[in-house]
MDAnalysis code that builds the backbone (N, CA, C; Angstrom):
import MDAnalysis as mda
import numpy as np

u = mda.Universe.empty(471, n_residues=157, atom_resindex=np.repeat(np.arange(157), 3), trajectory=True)
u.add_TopologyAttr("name", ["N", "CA", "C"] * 157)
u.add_TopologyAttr("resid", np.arange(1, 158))
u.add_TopologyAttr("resname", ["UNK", "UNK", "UNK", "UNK", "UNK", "UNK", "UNK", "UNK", "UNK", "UNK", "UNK", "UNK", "UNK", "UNK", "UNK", "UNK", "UNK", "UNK", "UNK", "UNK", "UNK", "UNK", "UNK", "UNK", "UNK", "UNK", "UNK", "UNK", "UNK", "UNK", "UNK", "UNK", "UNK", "UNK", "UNK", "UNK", "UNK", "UNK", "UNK", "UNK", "UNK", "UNK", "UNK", "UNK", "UNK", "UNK", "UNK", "UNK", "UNK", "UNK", "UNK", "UNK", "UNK", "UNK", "UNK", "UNK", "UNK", "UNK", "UNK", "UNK", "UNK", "UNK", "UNK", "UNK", "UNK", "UNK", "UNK", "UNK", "UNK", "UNK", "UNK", "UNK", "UNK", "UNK", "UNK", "UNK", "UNK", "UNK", "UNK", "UNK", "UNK", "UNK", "UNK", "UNK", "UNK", "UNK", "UNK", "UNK", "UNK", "UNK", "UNK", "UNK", "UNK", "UNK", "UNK", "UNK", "UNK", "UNK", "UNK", "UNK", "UNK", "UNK", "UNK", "UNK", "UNK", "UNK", "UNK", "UNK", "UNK", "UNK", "UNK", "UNK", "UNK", "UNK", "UNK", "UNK", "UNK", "UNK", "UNK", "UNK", "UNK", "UNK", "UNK", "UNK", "UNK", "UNK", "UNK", "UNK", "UNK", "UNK", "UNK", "UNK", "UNK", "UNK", "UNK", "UNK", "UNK", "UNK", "UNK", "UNK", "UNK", "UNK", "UNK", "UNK", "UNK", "UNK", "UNK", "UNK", "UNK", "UNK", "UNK", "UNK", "UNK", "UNK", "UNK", "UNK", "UNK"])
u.atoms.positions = np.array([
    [99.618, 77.227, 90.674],
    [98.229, 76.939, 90.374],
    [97.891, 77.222, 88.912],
    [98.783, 78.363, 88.779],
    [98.204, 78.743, 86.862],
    [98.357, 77.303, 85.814],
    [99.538, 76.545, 86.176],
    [99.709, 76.143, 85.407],
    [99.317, 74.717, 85.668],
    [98.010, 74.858, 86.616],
    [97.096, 73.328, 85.973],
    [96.079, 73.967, 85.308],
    [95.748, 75.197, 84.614],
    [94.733, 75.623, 83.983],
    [95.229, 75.183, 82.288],
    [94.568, 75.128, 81.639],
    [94.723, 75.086, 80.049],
    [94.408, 75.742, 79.308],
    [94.557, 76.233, 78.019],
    [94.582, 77.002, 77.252],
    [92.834, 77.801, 77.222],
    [91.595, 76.410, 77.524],
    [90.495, 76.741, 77.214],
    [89.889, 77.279, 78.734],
    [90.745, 76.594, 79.886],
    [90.367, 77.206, 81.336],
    [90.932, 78.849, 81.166],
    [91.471, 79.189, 80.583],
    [92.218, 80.378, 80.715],
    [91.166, 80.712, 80.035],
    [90.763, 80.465, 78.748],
    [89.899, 81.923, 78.146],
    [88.553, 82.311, 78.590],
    [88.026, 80.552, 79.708],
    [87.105, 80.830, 80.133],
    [87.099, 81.973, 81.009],
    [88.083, 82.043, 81.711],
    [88.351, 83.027, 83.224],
    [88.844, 84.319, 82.389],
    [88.943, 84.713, 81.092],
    [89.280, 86.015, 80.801],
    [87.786, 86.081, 80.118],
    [86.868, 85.602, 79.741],
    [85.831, 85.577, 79.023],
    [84.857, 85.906, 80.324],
    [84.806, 85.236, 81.323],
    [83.734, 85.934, 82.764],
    [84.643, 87.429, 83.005],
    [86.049, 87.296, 83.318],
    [86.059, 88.934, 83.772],
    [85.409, 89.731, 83.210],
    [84.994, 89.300, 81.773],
    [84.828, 90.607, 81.081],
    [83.328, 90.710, 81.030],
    [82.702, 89.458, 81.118],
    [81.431, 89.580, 81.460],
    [80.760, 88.081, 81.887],
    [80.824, 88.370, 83.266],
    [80.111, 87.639, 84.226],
    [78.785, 87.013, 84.103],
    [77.825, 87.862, 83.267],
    [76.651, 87.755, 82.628],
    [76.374, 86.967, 81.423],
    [77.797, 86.506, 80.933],
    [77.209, 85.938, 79.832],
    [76.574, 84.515, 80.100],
    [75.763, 83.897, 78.833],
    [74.872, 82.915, 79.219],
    [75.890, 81.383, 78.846],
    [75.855, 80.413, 79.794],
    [76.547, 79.077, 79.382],
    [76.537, 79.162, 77.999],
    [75.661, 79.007, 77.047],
    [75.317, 78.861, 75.762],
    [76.260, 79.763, 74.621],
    [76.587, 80.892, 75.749],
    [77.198, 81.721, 74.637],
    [78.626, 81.522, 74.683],
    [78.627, 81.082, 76.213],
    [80.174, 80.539, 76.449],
    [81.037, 79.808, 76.080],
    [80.022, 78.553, 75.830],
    [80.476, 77.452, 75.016],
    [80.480, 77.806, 73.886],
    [79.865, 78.548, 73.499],
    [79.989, 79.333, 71.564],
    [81.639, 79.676, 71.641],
    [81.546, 80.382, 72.428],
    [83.470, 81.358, 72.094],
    [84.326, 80.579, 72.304],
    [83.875, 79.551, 73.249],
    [85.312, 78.491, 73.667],
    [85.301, 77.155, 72.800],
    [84.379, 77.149, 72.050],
    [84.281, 76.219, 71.037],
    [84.433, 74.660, 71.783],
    [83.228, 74.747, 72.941],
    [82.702, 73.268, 73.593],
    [81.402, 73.253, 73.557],
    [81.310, 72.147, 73.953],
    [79.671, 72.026, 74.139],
    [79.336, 72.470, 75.156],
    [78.071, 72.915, 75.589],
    [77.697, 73.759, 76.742],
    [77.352, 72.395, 77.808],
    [77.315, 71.694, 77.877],
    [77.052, 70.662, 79.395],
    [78.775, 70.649, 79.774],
    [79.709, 70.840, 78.960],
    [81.282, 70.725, 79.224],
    [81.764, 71.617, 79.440],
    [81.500, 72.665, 78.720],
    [81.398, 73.986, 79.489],
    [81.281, 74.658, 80.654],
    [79.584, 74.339, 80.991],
    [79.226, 74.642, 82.580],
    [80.055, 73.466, 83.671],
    [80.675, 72.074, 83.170],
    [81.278, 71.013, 83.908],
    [83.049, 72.063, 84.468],
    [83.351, 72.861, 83.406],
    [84.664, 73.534, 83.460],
    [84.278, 74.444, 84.465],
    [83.332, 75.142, 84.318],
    [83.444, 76.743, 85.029],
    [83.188, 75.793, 86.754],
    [81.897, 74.881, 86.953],
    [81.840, 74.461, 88.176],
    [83.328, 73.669, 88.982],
    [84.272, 73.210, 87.947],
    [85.335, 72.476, 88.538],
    [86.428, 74.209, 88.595],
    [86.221, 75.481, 87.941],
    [87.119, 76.388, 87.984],
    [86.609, 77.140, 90.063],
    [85.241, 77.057, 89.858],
    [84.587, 77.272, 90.985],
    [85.249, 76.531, 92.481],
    [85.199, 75.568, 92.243],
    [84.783, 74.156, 92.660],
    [86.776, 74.731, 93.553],
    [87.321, 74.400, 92.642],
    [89.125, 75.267, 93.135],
    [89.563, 76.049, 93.499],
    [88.576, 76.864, 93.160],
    [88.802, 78.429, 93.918],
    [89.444, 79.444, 92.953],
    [89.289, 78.784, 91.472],
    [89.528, 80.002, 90.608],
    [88.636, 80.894, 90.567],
    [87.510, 80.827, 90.483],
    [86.728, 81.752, 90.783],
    [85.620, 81.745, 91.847],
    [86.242, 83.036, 92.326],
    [85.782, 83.246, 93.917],
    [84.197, 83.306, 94.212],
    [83.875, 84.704, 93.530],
    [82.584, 85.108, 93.337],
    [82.135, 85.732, 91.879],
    [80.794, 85.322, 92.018],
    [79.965, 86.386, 90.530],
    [79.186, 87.695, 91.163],
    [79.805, 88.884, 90.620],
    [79.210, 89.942, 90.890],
    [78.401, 90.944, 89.820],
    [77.846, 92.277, 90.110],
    [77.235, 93.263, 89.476],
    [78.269, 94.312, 89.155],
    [78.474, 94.988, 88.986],
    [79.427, 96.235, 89.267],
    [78.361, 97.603, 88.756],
    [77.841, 98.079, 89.844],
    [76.836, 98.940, 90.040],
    [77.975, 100.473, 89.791],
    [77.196, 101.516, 89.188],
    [78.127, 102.718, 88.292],
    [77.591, 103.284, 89.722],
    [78.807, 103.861, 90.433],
    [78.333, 104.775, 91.929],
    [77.703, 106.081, 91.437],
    [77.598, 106.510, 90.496],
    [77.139, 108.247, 90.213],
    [75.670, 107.678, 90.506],
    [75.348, 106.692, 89.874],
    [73.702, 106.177, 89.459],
    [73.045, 106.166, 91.031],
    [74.384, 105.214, 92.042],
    [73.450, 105.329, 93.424],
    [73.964, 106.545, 94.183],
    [74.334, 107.615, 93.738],
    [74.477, 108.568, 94.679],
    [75.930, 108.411, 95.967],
    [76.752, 107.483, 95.299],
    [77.999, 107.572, 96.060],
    [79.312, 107.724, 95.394],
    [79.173, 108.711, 94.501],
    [80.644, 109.239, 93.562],
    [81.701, 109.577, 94.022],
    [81.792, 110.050, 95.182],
    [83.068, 110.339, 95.898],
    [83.924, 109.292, 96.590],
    [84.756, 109.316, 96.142],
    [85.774, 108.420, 96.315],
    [86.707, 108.863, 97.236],
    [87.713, 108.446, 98.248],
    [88.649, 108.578, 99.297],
    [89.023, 107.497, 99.405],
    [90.503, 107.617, 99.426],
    [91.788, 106.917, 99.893],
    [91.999, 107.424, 101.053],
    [91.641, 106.381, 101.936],
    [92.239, 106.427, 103.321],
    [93.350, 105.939, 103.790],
    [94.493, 106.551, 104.039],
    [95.489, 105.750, 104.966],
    [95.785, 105.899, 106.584],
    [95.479, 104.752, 107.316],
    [95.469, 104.649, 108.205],
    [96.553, 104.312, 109.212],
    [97.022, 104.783, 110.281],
    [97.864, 104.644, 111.093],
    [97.380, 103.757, 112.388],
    [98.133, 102.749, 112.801],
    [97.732, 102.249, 114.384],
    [98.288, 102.658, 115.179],
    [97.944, 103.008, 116.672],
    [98.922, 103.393, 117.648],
    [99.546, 102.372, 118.097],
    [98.887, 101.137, 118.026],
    [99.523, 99.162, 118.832],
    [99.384, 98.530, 117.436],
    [100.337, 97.835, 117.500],
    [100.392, 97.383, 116.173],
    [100.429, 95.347, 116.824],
    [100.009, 95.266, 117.535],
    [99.949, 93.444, 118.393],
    [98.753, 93.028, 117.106],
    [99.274, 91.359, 117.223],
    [97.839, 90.946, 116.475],
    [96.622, 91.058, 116.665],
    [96.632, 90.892, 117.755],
    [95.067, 91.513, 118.196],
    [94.142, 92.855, 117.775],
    [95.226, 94.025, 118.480],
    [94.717, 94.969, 117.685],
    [94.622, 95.417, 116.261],
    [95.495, 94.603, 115.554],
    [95.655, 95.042, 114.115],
    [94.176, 93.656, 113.468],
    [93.644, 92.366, 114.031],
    [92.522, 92.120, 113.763],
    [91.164, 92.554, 114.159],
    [91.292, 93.395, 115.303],
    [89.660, 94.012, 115.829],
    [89.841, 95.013, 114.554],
    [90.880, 96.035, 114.644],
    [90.763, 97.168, 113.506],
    [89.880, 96.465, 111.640],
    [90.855, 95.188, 111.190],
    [89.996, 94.145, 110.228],
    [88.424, 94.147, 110.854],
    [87.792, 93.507, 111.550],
    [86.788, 93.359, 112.031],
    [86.290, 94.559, 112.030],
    [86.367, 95.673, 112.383],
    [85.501, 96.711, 112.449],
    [85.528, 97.324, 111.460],
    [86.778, 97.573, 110.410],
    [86.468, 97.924, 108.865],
    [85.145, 96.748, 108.129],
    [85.444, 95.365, 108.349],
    [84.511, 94.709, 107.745],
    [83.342, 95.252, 107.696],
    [82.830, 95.550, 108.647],
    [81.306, 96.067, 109.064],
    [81.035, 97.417, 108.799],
    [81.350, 98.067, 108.069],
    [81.968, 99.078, 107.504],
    [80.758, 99.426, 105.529],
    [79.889, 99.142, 105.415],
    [79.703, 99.607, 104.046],
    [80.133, 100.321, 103.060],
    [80.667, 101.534, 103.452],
    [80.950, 102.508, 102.752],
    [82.768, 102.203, 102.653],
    [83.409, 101.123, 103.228],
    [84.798, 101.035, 102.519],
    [84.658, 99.656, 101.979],
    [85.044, 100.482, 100.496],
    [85.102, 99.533, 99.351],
    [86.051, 98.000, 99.589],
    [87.002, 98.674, 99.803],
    [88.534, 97.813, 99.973],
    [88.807, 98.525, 100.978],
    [90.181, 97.307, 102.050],
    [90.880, 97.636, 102.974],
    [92.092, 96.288, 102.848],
    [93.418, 97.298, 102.741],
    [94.789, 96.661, 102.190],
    [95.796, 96.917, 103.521],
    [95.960, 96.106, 104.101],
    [97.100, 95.824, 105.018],
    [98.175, 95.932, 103.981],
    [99.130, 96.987, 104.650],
    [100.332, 97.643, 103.742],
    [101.533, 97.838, 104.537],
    [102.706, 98.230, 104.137],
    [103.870, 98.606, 104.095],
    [103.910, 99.788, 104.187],
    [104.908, 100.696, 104.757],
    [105.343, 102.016, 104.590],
    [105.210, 102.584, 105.835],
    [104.797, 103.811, 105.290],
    [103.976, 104.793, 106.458],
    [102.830, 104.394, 107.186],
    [102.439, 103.924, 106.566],
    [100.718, 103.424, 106.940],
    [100.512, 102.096, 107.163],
    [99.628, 101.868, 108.223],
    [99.161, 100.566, 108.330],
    [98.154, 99.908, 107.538],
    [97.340, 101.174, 107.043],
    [96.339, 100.272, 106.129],
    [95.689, 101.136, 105.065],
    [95.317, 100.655, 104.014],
    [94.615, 102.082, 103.034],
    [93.313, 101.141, 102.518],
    [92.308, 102.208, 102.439],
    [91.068, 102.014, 102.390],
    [90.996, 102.656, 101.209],
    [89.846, 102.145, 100.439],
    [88.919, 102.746, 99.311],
    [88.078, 102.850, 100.040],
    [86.823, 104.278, 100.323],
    [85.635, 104.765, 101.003],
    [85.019, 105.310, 99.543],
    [83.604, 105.240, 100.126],
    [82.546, 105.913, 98.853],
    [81.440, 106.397, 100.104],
    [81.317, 107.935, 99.503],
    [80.509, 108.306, 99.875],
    [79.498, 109.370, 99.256],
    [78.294, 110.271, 99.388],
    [77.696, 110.481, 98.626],
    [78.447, 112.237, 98.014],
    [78.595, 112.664, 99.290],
    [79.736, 113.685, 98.989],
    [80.574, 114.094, 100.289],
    [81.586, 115.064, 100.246],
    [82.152, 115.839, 101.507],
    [82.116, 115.526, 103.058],
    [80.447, 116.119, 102.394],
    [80.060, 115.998, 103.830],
    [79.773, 114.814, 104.317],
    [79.261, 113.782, 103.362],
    [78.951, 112.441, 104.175],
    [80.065, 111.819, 104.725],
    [81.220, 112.153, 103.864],
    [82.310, 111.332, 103.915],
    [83.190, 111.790, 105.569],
    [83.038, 113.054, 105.996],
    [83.078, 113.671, 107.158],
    [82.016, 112.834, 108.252],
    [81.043, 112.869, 108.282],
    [79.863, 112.382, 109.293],
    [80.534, 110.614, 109.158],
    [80.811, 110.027, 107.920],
    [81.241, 108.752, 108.399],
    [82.652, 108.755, 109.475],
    [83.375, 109.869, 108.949],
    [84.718, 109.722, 109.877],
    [84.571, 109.825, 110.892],
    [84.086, 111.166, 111.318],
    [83.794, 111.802, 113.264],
    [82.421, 110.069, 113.738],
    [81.315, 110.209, 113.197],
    [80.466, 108.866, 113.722],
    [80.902, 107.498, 113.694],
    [81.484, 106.977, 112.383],
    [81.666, 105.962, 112.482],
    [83.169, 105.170, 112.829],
    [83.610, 105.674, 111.510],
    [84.908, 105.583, 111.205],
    [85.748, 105.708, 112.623],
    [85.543, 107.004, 113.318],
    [86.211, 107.668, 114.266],
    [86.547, 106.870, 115.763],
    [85.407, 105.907, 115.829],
    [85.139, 105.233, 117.170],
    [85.865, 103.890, 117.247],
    [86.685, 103.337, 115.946],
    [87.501, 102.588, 116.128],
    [88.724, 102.620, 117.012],
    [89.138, 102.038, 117.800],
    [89.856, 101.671, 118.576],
    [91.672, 101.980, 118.521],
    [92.171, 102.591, 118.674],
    [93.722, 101.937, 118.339],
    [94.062, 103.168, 116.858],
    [93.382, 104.144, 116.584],
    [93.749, 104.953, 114.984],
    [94.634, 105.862, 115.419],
    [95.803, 106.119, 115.193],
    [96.791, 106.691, 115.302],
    [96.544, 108.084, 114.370],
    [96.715, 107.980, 113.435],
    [96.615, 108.939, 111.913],
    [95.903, 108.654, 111.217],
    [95.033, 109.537, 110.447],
    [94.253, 108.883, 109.068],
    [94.784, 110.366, 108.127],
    [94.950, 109.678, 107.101],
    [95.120, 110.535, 105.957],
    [94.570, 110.376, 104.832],
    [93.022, 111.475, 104.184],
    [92.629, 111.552, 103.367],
    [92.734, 111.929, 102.666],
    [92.653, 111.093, 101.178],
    [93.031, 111.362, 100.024],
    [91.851, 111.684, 98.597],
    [90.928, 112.928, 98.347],
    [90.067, 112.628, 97.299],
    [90.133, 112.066, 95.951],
    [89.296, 111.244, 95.412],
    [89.606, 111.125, 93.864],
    [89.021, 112.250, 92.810],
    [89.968, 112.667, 92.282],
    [89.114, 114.019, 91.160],
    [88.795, 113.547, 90.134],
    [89.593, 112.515, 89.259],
    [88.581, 111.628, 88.602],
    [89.334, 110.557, 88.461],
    [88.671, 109.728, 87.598],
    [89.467, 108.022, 87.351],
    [89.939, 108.158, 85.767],
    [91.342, 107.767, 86.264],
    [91.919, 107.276, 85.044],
    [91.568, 106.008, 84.454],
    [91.915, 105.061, 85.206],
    [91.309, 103.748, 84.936],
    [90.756, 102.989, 86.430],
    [90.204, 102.006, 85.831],
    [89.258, 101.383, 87.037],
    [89.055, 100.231, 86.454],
    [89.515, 99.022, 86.853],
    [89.398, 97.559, 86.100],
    [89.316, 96.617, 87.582],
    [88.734, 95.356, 87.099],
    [88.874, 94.393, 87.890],
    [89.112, 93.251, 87.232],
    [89.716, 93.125, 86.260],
    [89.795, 92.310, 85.744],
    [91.382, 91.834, 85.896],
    [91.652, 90.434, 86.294],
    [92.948, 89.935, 86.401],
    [94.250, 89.591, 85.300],
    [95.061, 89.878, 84.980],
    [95.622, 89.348, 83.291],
    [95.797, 88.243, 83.806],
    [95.221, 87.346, 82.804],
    [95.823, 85.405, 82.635],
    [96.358, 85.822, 81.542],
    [97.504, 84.741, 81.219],
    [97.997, 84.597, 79.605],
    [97.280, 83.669, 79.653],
    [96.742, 83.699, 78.172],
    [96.290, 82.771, 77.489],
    [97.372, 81.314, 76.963],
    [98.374, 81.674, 77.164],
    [99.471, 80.867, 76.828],
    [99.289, 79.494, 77.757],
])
């Protein structure tokens, strides 16, 4: 797929990672098009499924959910079924960020946010806990972030 993109589709898609917010007008400034050809690129990058969604990225200290946990999760049945209700009931789930069907030890690892300790406890025993099929969970705190990106590398090449 990368390589039906072009030199100017590429900088468009490294130019939104970095900010999603910027205005058509300014876009077409950096990519050196006109802005009706511009917004024609990003809707056909859309349009393919290069880009999925436009988001916010809200700073968690600001809303009161700084604590971070890595969850890894164990199943006791590992059938398709049960390994999609477990999907389904993480979905519905607010407080986990991400959930990665994995390899190893674990069946699945979660990013959770919660406001502290204790919330992050009351989600496990109330919510978390009543899922179906959890073999093991193993929590992991974050003490701080090294890095934290969402941004994808394209070569520009």
């Amino acid at each position: 797929m990368l390589e039906s993109l072009d030199k100017t589709d590429r900088l468009i898609l490294n130019i939104l990672q970095e900010d999603g917010g910027i205005s058509n007008v300014e876009l077409a400034r950096r990519v050196q098009l006109a802005p009706a050809t511009t917004l024609e690129r990003v809707r056909k990058l859309k349009q393919q499924g290069f880009i999925t969604r436009t988001v916010v990225l809200v700073d968690p200290e600001m809303v009161d959910q700084a604590t971070v946990a890595f969850v890894r999760v164990s199943l006791t049945l590992h059938g398709a079924d049960k390994v999609d209700a477990f999907r389904r009931e993480v979905e519905s789930l607010p407080q986990v960020m991400e959930c990665y069907h994995i390899t190893g030890d674990s069946d699945f690892l979660l990013k959770v946010v919660a406001s502290d300790i204790g919330a992050y406890e009351s989600f496990l025993l109330e919510e978390f806990g009543r899922i179906p099929h959890i073999g093991r969970i193993h929590t992991s705190f974050v003490l701080s972030t090294v890095k934290h990106g969402t941004r994808v590398p394209i070569s520009d090449e």
